[in-house]
N, C-alpha and C positions, 0 to 999 in steps of 0.2 A: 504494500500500500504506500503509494507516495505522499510523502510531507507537505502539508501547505504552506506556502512560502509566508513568510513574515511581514506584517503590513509594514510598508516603508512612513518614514516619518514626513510630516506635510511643511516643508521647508516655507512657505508664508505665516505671518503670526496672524494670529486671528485677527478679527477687528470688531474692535467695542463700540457701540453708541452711546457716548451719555447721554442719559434720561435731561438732565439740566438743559444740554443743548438744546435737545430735541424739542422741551416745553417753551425754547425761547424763540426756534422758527415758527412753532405754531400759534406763540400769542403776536410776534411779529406778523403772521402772514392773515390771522383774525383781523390785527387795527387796521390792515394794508385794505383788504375786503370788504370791509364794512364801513371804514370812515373815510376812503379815498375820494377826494372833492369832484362833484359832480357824477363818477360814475360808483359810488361804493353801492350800498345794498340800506344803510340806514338812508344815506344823504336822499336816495330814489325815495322813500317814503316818508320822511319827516325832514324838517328844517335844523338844520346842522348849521350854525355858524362855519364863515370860513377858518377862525383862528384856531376853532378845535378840530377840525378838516386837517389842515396842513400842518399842525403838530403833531395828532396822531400818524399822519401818514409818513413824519420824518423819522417818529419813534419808531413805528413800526416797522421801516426801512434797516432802522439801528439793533432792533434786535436780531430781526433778520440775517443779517450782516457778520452780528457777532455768535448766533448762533450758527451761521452754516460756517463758519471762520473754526471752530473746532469739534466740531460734531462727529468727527472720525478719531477714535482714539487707538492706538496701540498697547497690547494688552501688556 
């Protein structure tokens, strides 16, 4: 009876998601959606000021940014 060969070892390191990143593309990519001036999904049905329009939509740019900036970790 022949031997099964020995699984060979997976020379790439895995790769982690942090949870932290993750929750800061998604509340980034929520204010982008929802309070983007003229075409978001709140501003379409209620009255949105422009000052809170376009801060949301920087913030939400900036989480964005800094969540997709490390969202790949090595284990």
């Amino acid at each position: 009876m022949a031997k099964a060969k020995n699984p060979e070892t997976n020379s790439k390191p895995a790769v982690r998601i942090s949870f932290f990143k993750a929750l800061l593309i998604m509340a980034g990519a929520d204010l982008v959606l929802l309070l983007a001036p003229g075409v978001g999904f709140l501003n379409s049905m209620f009255y949105i000021g422009d000052v809170i329009s376009w801060s949301a939509l920087v913030i939400g740019i900036a989480l964005l940014v800094l969540g997709l900036r490390g969202v790949f970790g090595k284990s």
